[in-house]
N, C-alpha and C positions, 0 to 999 in steps of 0.2 A: 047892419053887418059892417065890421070895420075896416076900412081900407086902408092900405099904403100906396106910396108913390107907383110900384109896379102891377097893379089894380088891386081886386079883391082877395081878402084870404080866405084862405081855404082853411077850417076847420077838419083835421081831423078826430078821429075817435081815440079815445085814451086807451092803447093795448094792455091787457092783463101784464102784467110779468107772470113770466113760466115759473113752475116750480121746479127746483133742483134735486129735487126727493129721488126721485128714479133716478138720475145721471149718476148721484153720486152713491146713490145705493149700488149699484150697477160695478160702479169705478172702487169702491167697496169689498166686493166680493172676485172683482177681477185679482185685485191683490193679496186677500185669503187666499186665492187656490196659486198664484204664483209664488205665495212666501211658502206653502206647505210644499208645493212642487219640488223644493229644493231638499225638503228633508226625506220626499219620498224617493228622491234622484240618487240623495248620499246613500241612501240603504241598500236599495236597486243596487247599484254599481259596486255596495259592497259585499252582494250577496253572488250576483251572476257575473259573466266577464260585459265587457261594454256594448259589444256589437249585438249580444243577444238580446241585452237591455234595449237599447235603441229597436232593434226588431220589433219588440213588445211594444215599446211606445209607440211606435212609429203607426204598427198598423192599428192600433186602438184608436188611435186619431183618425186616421183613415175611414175605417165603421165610423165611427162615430158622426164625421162629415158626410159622409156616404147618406147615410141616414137623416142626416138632417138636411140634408139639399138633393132628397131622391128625385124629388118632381124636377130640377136643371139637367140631373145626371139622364132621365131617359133618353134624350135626342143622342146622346154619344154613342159612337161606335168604333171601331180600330183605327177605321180612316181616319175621323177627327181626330181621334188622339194621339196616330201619327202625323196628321199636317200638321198641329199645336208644337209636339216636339223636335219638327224640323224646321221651324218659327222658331223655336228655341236655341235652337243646335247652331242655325244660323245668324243672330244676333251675338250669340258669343262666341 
């Protein structure tokens, strides 16, 4: 085994390199639905007035996260989500 002046080295093991497939797959598809977002935003806005538009969106994302993060949302209830907003209220 070969040494230096500060004793033995230490071998380690050659890591793989990761693949980029999924990251940039991923980073990919995030930017399809942001460039499309915009064309669906110009119609939207040019169809309904703004606040109803935003309404729609707004709570579509809402389900949507609801849904996808049901199993964090159980523990919540009025109180948490009023101390959270007076946490809130009180920072700014």
């Amino acid at each position: 085994m070969p040494r230096n002046a500060r004793g033995p080295v230490i071998m380690m093991p050659m890591r793989q390199p990761r693949s980029t497939t999924l990251p940039s797959s991923l980073l990919l598809i995030g930017v399809v639905f942001w460039g499309a977002s915009f064309v669906f935003v110009k119609q939207g806005v040019a169809r309904v007035d703004a606040y109803s538009f935003l309404f729609v969106r707004f709570s579509l994302a809402a389900l949507i996260l609801a849904a996808a993060f049901a199993g964090r949302l159980r523990g919540f209830n009025a109180a948490v989500v009023w101390r959270g907003a007076v946490k809130i209220g009180r920072a700014h």
